[in-house]
C-alpha positions in Angstrom: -9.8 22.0 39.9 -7.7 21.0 37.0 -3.9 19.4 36.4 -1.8 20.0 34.0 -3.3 17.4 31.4 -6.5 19.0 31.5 -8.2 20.9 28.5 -8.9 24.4 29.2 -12.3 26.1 27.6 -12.0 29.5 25.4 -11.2 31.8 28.7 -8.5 29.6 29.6 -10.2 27.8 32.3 -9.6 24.4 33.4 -12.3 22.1 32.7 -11.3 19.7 35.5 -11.4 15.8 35.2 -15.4 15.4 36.5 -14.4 13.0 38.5 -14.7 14.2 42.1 -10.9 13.7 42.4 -9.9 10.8 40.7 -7.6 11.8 37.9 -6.4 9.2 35.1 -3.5 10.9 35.5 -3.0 10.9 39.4 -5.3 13.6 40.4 -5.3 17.0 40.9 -3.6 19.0 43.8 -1.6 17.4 46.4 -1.6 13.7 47.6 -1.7 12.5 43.6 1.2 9.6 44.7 -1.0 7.9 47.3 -4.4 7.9 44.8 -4.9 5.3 42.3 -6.6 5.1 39.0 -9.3 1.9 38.9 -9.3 1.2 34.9 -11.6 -1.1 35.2 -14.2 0.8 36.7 -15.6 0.8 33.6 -16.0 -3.3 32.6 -18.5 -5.4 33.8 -17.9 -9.0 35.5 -19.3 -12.2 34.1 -22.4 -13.1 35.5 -22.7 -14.8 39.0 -19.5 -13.0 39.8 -19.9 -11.6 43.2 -17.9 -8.1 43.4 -14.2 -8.7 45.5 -15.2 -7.5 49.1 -11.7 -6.2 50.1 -10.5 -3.0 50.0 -7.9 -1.0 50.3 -7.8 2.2 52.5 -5.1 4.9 53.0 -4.1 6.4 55.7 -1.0 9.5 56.8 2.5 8.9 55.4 1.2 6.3 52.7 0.4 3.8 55.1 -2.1 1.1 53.0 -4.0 -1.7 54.4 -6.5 -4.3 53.1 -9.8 -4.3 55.0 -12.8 -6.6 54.7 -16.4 -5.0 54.2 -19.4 -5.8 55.6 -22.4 -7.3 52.9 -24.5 -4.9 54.0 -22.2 -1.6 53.0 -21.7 -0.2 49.7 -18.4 1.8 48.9 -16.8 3.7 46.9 -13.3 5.3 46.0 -12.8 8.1 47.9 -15.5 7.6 50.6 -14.1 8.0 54.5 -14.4 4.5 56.5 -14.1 3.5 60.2 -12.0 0.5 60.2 -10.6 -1.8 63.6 -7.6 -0.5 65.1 -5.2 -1.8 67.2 -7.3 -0.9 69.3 -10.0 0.8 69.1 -10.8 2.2 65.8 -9.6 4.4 62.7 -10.5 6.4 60.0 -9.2 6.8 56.7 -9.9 7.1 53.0 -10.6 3.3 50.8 -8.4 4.4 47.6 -9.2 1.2 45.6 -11.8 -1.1 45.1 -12.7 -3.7 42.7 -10.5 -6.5 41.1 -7.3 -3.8 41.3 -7.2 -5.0 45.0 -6.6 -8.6 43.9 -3.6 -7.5 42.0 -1.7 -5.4 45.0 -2.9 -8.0 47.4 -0.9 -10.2 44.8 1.9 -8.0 44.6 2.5 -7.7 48.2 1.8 -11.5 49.0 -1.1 -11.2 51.1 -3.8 -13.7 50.8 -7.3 -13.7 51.1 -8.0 -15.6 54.2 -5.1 -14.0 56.3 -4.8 -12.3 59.2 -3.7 -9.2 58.6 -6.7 -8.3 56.3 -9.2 -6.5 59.6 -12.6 -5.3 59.2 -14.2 -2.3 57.9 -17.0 -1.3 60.9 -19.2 1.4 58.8 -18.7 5.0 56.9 -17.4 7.5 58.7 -20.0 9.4 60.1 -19.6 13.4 61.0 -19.1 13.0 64.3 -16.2 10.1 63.3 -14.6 12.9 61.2 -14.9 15.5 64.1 -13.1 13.5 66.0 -10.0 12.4 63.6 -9.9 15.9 63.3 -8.9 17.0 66.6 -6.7 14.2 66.9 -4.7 15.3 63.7 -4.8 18.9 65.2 -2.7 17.5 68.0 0.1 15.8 65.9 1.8 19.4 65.5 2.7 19.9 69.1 3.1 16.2 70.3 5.9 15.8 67.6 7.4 19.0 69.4 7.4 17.7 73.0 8.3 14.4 71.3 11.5 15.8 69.9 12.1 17.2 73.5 12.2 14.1 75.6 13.9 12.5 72.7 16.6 15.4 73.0 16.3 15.4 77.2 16.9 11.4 77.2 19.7 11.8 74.6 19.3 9.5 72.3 20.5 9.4 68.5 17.3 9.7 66.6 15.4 12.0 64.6 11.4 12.3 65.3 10.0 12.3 61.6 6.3 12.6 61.8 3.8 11.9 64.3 0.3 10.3 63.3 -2.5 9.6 65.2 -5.4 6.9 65.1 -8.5 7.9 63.9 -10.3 7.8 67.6 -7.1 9.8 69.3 -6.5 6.3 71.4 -2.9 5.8 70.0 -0.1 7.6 68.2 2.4 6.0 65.8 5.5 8.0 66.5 8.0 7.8 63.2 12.0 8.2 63.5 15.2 7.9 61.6 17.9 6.5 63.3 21.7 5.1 61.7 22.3 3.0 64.8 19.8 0.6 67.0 18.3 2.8 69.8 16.7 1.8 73.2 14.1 3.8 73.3 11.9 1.5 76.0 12.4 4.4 78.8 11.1 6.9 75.5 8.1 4.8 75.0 7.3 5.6 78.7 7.6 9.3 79.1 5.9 10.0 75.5 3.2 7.5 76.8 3.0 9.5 80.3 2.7 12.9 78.6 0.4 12.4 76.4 -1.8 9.8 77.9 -1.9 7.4 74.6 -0.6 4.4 73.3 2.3 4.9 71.7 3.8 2.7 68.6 7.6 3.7 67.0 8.4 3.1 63.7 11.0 3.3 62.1 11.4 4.4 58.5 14.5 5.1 56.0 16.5 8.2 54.7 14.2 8.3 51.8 10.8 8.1 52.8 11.4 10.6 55.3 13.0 13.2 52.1 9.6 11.5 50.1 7.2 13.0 53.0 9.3 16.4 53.2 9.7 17.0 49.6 11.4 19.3 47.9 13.1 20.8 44.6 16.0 18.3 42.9 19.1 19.5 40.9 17.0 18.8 38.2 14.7 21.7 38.9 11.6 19.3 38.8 9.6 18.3 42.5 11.5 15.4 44.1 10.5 12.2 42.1 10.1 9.8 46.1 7.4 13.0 46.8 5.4 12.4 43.8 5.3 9.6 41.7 7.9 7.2 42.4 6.5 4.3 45.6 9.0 1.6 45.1 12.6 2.3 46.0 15.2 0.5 44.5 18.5 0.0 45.8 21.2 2.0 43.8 24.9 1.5 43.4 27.8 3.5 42.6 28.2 1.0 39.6 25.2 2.7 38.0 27.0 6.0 38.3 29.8 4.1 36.4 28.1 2.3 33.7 26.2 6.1 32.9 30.3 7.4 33.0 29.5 9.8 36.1 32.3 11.2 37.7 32.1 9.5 41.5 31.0 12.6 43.1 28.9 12.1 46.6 27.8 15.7 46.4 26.6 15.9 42.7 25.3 12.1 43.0 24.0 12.4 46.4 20.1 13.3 46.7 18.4 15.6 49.3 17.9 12.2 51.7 22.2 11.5 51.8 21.9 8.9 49.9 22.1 8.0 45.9 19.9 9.4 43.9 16.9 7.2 42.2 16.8 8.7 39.1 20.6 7.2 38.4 18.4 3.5 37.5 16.3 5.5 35.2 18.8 5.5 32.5 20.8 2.7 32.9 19.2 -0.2 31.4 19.9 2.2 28.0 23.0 2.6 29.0 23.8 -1.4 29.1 22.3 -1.9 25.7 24.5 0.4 24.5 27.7 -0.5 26.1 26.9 -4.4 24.6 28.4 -2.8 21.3 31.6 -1.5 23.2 34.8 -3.8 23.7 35.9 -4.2 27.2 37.5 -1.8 29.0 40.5 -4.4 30.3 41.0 -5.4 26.8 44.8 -4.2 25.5 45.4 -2.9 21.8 48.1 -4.5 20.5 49.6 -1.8 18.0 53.5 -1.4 15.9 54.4 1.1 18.7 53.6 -1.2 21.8 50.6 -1.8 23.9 47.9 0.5 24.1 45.2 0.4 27.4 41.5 1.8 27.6 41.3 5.4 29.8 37.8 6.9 28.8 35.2 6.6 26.0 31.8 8.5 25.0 29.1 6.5 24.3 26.9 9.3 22.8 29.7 10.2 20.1 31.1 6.5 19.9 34.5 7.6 20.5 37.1 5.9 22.8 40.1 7.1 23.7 43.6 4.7 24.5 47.2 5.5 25.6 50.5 3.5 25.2 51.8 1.8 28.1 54.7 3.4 28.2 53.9 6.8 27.0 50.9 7.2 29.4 50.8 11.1 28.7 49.2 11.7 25.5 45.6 10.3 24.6 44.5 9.2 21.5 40.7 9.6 20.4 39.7 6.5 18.2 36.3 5.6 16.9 34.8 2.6 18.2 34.6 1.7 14.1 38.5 2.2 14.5 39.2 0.1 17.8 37.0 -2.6 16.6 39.1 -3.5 13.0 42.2 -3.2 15.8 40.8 -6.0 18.2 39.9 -7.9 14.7 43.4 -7.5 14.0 44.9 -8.6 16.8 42.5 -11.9 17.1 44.2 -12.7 13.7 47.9 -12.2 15.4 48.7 -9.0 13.7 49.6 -5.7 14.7 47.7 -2.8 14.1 49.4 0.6 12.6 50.4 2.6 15.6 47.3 5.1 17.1 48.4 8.4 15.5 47.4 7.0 12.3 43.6 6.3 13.4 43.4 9.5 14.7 44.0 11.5 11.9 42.0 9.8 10.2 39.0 11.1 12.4 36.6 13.4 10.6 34.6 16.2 13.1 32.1 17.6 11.4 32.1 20.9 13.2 28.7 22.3 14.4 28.0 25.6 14.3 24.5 26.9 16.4 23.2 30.4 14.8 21.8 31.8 17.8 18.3 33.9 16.8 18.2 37.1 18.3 14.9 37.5 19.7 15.2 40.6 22.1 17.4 42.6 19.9 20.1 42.7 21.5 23.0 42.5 19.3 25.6 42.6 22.2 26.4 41.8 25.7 28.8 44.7 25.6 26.4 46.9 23.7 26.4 49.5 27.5 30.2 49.5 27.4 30.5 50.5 24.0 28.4 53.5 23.7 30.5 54.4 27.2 33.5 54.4 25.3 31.6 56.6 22.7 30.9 59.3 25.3 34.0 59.1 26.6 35.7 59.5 23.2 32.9 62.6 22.5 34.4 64.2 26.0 37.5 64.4 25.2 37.4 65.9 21.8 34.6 68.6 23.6 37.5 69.4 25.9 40.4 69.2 23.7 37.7 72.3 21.6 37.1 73.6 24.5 40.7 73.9 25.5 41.5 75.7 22.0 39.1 78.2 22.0 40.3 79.2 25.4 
């Protein structure tokens, strides 16, 4: 198998990244936002240093825990471990080793000697696997009758995902909810049908879009279902800074609320506006006041209307508004706006378009109609004569 960012031989092939999965740049195929890249697999530690004997290990709906090995065990990246449940036992996939799993132990402020770090038991043996199996075969139709005591008990909440533990002993039941629900009497019936322990948890409007994916506005794969793990909160003031139009519809993303890729650009958008004057600051001109209405940072043009004539715009250059504010710091009065804006210079742009297809014309059909029909005529009007 082979991503995008692999080279392809002389048929055209993929070559594949030869490493049984692990891509540097996220692996191939599905389930590239939960895998990690260890880069420093490759270094050696100082001698006497005993290798870190934590781990990390993955489980369904990016659900990451730290586990402790035994001394006895080697692992790897990628290999299937039976780790202590709560209770019983699960299974799932160790997706970093090494001194990375200082760092996100670090990151998440989780310390060595703590209690939520459990134990890794062995591998996962066949028979281990067999069994996680079946229980993930099950998850399907226990999120169905799920959803229909949920519906028959009336409550105001949405059954995401259902996922159970690796020896079929217990089911973590996830759901959305905008208010706090009672769900003890739930907890009972789903634990009475389907003879299990049953956990709820609750999780928010966008990782439920991030584990149902889909296609953005942008035409691109939802960024919270591929690459992005950390969700930031995002305010309309972002959509302000970036001069959006305070849309909920165009601004919105699949999951209701903003959309995360509003923070990508706004940090550039800050260092720019630093070279901007205020937007509450008032041009002082010979024909009266003049106040801020809309600028365009790309272009570096601002434009400013009169108090008192609030109709017509001006567009001024932010060259232009900044020897007015000098102006006015010195206690004069700047010539009146009409001036600055004739004195605006647009270079006009004209795009050549190539014509690639040949086609000269968008109307190319209806002009050879008219043709015929012109042709007709005179063939009748002939016609007509000779008769």
């Amino acid at each position: 198998m082979g991503c995008n960012n692999c080279s392809t031989n002389k048929n055209g092939v993929p070559n594949g990244c030869k490493s049984n999965g692990n891509c540097g740049t996220g692996t191939c195929g599905s389930g590239s936002k939960m895998a990690v890249f260890d880069w420093l697999s490759n270094m050696t530690l100082p001698s006497g240093e005993p290798r870190f004997n934590i781990f990390e290990v993955r489980f369904k709906n990016g659900r990451k825990h730290f586990y402790k090995k035994p001394d006895n065990l080697t692992l790897f990246m990628g290999d299937a471990v039976v780790v202590e449940g709560s209770p019983g036992h699960d299974v799932g996939i160790v997706s970093l080793a090494g001194e990375l799993v200082k760092v996100q132990m670090k990151k998440h402020n989780i310390s060595v000697n703590s209690e939520e770090i459990k134990e890794i038991y062995r591998k996962a043996s066949q028979k281990d696997i067999d069994i996680w199996k079946l229980a993930q075969d099950k998850e399907p139709e226990t999120q169905r009758k799920g959803r229909e005591i949920i519906s028959r008990l009336g409550l105001k909440m949405k059954l995401s995902d259902v996922e159970y533990q690796g020896d079929g002993s217990k089911a973590i039941f996830y759901y959305t909810a905008d208010e706090r629900v009672d769900f003890r009497q739930l907890i009972r019936d789903l634990a009475g049908a389907f003879s299990i322990r049953v956990e709820m948890k609750q999780v928010g409007m966008r990782q439920e879009a991030a584990r149902l994916g889909g296609i953005g506005s942008c035409g691109r794969e939802l960024c919270c279902s591929t690459w992005l793990t950390d969700f930031r909160k995002v305010n309309t003031a972002a959509a302000r800074y970036q001069q959006l139009s305070l849309n909920p519809l165009k601004l919105a993303g699949q999951c209701g609320k903003l959309k995360c890729c509003l923070n990508f650009e706004l940090d550039t958008y800050l260092d720019a506006l630093k070279a901007f004057p205020k937007q509450d600051l008032v041009l002082k001109t010979e024909n009266g006041d003049a106040v801020f209405v809309k600028m365009d940072i790309f272009k570096k043009l601002l434009w400013y209307t009169y108090k008192k004539e609030r109709f017509k715009w001006f567009k001024l250059s932010l060259n232009q508004v900044n020897e007015i504010i000098k102006l006015n710091k010195n206690n004069k009065l700047a010539s009146p706006l009409e001036e600055y804006e004739n004195d605006i210079e647009e270079e006009e742009t004209k795009v050549n378009f190539e014509n690639v297809v040949g086609q000269d014309s968008i109307n190319r059909f209806d002009v050879n109609q008219k043709l015929k029909k012109k042709k007709n005529k005179r063939r009748h009007k002939k016609n007509e004569k000779n008769n």
